[in-house]
C-alpha positions as CSV (number, residue, x, y, z in Angstrom):
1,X,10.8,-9.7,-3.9
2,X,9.7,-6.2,-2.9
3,X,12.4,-5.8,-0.3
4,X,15.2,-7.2,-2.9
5,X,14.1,-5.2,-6.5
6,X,11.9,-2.6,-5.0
7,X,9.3,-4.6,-7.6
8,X,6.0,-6.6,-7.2
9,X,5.7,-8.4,-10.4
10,X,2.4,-8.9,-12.0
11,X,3.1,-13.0,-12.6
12,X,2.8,-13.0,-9.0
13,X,0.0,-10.6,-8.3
14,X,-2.6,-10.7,-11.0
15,X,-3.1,-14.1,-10.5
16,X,-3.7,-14.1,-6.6
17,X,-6.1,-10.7,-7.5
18,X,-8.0,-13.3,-9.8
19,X,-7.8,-16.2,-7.4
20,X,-9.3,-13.9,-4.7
21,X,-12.2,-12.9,-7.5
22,X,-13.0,-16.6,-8.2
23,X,-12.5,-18.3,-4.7
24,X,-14.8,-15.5,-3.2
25,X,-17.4,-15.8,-5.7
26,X,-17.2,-19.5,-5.7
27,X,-17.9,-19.6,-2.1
28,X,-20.3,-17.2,-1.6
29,X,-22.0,-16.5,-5.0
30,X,-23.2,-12.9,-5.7
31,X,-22.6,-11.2,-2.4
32,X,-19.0,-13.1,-2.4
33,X,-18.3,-11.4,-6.1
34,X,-19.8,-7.7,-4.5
35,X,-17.4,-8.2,-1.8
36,X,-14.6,-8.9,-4.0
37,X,-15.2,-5.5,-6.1
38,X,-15.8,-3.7,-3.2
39,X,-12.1,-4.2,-1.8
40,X,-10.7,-4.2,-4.9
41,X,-12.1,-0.3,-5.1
42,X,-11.5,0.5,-1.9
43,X,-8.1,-0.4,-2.5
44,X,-7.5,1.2,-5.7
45,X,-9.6,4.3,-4.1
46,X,-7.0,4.7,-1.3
47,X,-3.7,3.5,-2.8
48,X,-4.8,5.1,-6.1
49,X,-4.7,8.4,-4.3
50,X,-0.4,8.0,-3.0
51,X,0.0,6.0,-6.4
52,X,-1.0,9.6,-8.1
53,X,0.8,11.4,-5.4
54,X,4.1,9.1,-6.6
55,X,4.5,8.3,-3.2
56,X,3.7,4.5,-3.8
57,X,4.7,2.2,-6.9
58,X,1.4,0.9,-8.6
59,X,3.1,-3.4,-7.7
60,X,1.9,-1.8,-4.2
61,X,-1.5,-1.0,-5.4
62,X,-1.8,-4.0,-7.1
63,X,-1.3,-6.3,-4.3
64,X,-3.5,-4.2,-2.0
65,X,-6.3,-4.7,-4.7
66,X,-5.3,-8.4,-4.6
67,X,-5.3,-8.9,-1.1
68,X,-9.2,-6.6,-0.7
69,X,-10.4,-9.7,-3.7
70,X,-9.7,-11.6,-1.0
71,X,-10.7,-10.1,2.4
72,X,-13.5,-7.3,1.0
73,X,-13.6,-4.2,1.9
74,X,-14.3,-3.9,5.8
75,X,-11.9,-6.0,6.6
76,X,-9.7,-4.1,4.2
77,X,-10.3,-1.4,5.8
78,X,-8.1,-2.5,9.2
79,X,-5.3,-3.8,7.2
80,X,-5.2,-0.5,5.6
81,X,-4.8,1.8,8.7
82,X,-2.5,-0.9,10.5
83,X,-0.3,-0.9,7.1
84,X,-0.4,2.7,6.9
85,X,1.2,2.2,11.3
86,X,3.2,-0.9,10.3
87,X,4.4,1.4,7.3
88,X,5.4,4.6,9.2
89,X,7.2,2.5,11.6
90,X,9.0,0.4,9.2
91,X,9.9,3.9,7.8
92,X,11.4,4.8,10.6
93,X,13.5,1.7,11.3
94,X,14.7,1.4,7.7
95,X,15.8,5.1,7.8
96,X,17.6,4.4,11.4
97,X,19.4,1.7,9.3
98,X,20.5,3.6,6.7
99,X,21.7,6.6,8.7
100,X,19.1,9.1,6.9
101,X,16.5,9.2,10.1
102,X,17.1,12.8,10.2
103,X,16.7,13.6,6.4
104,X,13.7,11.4,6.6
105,X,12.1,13.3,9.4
106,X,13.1,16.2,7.6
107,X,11.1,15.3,4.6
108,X,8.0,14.2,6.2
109,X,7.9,17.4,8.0
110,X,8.5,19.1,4.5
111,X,5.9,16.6,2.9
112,X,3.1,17.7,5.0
113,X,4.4,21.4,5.0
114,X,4.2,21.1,1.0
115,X,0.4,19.4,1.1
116,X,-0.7,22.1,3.7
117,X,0.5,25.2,1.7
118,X,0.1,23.4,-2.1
119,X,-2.4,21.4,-1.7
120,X,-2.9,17.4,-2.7
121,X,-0.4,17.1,-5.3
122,X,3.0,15.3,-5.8
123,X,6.0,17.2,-3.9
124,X,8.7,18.1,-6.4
125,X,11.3,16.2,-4.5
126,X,10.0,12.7,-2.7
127,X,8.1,11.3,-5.2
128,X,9.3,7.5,-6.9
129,X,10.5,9.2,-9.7
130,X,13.2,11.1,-7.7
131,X,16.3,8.9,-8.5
132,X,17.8,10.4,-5.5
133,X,15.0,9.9,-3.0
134,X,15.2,7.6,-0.5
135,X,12.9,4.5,-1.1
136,X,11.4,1.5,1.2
137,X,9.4,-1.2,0.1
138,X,6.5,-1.6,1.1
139,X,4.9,-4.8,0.2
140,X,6.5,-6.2,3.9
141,X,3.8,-3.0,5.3
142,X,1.1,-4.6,3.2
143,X,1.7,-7.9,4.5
144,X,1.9,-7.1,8.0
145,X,-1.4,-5.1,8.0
146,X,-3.0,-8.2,6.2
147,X,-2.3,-10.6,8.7
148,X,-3.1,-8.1,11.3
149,X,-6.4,-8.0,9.9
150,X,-7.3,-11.5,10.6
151,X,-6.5,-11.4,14.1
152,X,-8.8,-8.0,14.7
153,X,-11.8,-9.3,13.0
């Protein structure tokens, strides 16, 4: 859906965040339902941060905090750095695609050039909001540093 309407409803979300809460807990009692929480806020703690930044859509920090229900925070942890790879490559290829790798290299380097001399706040130009920014979904980033995830650990 991501990839189609740039959205990540919450009929499809909020329900597997709850599943993960109740399966987990189910299955391992306390220490499931600590495990739970504690990907659920390391996911909101790290997505929360681009989410604020408006360099990710809150659907995307929504399914990360539904996927950490599910897997807890360590092994959260991977799938977050290999999404964050899986991300910047998919970047790059989806740029390619649409003839914009230049402008796209172009704005990371002024991205980081911006948080270096401004500090950690949203850039006036790529944020979400920017009807003329290039977007990518990312939910197919998420997913792939999931799965990754279960083969590492």
């Amino acid at each position: 859906m991501d990839v189609h309407s740039r959205r990540i409803p919450n009929w499809l979300v909020l329900p597997f965040l709850t599943a993960g809460v109740i399966v987990t807990t189910a299955s391992h009692g306390v220490k499931g339902l600590g495990q739970s929480m504690g990907g659920i806020a390391l996911a909101v703690a790290v997505t929360g941060i681009l989410c604020w930044l408006h360099g990710m859509g809150m659907g995307d920090l929504k399914l990360c905090a539904a996927v950490g229900a599910w897997i807890g925070p360590a092994q959260l942890g991977t799938a977050l750095v290999v999404t964050g790879i899986a991300g910047g490559a998919l970047a790059l290829i989806w740029a390619a695609c649409h003839g914009s790798l230049r402008e796209s290299l172009d704005g990371s380097s002024d991205l980081i050039s911006s948080l270096w001399t401004n500090g950690v706040r949203p850039h006036p130009v790529l944020v979400l909001d920017n009807p003329s920014a290039r977007k990518m979904p990312y939910a197919p980033a998420i997913a792939i540093g999931t799965l990754f995830s279960f083969f590492a650990t």
